[in-house]
PASE-353676 format. One record per residue: x, y, z of N, C-alpha, C, O in turn. Coordinates in steps of 0.001 Angstrom, whole numbers, plus 524288, in hexadecimal, padded with zeros to 5 digits. Layout:
BEGIN
XYZXYZXYZXYZ ...
//
This chain:
BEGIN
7CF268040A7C5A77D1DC803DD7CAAB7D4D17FEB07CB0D7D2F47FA617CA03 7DA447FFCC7CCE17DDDB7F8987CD2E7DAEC7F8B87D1F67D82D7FBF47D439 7DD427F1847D32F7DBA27EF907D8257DE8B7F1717DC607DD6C7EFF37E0CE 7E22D7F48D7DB9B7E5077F62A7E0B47E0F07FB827E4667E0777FC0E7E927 7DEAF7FE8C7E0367DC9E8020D7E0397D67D7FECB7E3F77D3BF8019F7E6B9 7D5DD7FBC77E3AA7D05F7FA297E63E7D2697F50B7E9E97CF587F1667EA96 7D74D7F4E77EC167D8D07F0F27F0CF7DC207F4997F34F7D9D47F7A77F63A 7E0067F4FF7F3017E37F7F78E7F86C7E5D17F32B7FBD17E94E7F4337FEF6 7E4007EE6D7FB427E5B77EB627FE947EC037EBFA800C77ED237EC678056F 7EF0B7EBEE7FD507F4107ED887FCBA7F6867F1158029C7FA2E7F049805A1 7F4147F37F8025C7F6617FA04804E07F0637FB0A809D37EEE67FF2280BDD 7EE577F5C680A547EE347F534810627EF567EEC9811387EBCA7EBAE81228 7F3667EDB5810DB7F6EF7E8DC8113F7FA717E8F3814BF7F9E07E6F581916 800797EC76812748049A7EA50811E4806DE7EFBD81473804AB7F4038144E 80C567EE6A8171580E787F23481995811AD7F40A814C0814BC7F0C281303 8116F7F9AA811D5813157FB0480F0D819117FF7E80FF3818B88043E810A1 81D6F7FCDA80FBE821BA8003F81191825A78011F80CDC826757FDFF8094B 8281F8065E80D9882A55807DA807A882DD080A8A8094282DA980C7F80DA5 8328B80B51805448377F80FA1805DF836588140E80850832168161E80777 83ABD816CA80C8E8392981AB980E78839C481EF780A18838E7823A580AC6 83B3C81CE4805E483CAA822977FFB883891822BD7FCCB83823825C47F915 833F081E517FEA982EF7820747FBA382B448240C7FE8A8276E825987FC17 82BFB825BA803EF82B43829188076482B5E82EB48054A82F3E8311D803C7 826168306D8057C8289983710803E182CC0839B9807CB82F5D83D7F8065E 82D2A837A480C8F8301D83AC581063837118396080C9D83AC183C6E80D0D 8374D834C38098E83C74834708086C83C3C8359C8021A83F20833067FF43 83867839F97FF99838A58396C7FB3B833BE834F07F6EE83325834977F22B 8326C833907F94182F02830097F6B6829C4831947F5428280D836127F56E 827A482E027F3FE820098301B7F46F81CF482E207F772818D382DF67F4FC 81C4D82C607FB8E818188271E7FFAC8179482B318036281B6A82B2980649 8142182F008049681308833BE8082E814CE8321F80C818142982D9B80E07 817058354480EC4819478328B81588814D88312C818BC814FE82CD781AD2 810EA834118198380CDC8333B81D6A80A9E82CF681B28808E68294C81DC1 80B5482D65815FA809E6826708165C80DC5822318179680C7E81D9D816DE 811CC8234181925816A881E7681A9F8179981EBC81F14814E18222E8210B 81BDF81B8F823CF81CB381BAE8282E8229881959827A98238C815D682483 8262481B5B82AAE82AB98191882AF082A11811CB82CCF8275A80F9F83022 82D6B810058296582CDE80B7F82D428330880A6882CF2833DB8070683042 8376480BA382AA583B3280D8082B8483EF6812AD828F883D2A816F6827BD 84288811A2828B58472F81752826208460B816D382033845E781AA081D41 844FE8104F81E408456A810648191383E6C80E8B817D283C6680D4C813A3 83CD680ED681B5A837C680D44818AE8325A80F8981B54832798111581FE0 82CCA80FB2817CE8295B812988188A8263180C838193682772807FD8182C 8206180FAD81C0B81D2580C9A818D9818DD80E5E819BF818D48107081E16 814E380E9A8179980EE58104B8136880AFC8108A81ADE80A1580D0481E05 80A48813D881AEA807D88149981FFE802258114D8200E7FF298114F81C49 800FD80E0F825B37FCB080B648246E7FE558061B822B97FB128029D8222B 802DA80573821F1804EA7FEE381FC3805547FA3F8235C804FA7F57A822E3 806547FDFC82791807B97FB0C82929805DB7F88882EDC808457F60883230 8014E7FA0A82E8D7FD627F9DB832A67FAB77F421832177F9E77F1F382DE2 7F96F7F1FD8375C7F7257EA0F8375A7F2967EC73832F47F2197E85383087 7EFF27EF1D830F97EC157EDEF82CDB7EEE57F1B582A357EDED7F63F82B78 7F3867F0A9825687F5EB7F587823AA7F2C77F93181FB07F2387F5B681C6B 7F0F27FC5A81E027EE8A7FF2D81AB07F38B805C0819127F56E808B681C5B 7F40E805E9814AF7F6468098B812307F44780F458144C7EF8D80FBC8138C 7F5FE81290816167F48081735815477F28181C14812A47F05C82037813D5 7F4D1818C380D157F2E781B26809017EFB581A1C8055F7EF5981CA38014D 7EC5681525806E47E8C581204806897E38E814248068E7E1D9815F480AAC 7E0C6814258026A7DB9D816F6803E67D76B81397801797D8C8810C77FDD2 7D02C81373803C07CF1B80FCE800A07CCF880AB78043D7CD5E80B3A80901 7CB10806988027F7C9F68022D804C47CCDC7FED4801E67CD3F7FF6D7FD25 7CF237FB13804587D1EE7F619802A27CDC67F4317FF607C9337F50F80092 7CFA47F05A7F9427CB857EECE7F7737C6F87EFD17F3207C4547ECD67F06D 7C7457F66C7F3C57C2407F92B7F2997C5C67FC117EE9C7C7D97FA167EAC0 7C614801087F0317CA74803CD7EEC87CD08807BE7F27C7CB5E80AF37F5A7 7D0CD806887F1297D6DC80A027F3107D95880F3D7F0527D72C811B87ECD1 7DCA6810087F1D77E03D8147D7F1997E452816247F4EA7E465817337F99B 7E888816217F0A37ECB3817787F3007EE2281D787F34A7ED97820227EF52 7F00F81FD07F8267F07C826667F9C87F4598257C7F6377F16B824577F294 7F9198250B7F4337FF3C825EB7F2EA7FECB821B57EED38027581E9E7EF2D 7FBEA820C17EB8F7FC3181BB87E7F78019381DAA7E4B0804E681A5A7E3A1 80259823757E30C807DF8242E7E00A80BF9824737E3C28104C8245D7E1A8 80C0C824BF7E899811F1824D47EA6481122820D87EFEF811DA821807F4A5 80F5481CA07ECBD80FD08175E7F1258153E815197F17F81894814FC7EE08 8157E813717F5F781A1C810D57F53F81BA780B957F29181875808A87F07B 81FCF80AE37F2CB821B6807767EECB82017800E77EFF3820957FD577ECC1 81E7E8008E7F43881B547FA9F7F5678166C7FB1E7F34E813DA7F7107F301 814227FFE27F17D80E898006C7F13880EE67FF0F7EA1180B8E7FC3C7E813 8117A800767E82681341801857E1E88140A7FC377E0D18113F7FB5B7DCFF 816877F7C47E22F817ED7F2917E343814397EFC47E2028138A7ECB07DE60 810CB7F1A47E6C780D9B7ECDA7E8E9809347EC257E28E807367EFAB7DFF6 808FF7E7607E1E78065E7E4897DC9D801057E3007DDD48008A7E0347E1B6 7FC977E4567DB237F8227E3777DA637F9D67DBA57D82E7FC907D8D97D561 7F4B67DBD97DD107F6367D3FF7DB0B7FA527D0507DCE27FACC7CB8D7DC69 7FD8C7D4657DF6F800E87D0167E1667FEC07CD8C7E71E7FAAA7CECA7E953 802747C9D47E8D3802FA7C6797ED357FFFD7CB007F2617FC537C9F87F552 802D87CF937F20B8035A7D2697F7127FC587D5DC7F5537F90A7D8D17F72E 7FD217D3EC7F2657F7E47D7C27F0F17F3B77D4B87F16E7F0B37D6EC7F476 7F21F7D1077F0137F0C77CD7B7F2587EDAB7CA8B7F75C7E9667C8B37F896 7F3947CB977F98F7F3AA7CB977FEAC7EFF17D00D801797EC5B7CFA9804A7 7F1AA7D3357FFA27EF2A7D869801B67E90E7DB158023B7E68B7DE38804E0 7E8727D6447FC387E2F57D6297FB7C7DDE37D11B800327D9A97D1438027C 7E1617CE3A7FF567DFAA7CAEC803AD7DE0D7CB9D80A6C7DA997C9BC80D32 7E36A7D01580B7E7E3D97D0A3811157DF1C7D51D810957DCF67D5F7814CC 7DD067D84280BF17D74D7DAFB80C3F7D2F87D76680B7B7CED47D9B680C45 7D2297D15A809E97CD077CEDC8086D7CC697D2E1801927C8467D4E380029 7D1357D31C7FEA17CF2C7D3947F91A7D0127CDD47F72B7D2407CA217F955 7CD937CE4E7F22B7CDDC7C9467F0117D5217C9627EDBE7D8717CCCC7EE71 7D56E7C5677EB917DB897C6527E7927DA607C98D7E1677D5FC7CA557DF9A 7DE647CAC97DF627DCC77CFED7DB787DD547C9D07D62E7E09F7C64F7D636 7D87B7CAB07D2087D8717C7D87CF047DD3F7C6857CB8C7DF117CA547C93E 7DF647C2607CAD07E3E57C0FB7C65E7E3DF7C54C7C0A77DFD27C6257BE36 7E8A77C77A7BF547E8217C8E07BABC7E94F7C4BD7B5077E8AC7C6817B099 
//
């Protein structure tokens, strides 16, 4: 199992917003019932964006282990986002994880 698979920190963080063309309503793959308009050109990941944001498609305990509902047709901030980086990090912190060991 990677470490993404047993934190989640990530994807109850961060307000996650994406092209309205990765939208299945415009052709895309990100199920509609999981996105919300937030404008003409853009979606974002339902649950993001809430004062304690948590993913919708989020399953699982932060930490422990996780799961993602749509891990193949996440959107394109989700595909991005880097194990180990700064924001990750971060993300781990704002749960009380430790930092992910140096490779």
């Amino acid at each position: 199992m990677n470490t993404c698979q047993s934190c989640g920190a990530c994807c109850a963080s961060f307000r996650v917003d994406f092209s309205v063309y990765e939208s299945e309503e415009e052709g895309g793959n990100v199920p509609t019932g999981l996105c919300v308009p937030v404008t003409d050109s853009l979606r974002r990941m339902r649950g993001t964006d809430h004062a304690r944001p948590r993913c919708a498609a989020l399953s699982g305990r932060i930490g422990e282990k996780v799961g993602c509902g749509i891990y193949e047709w996440r959107p394109n901030p989700c595909r991005e986002f880097e194990e180990g980086s700064a924001a990750c990090e971060q993300a781990r912190r704002r749960h009380g994880l430790p930092p992910l060991p140096t490779r």
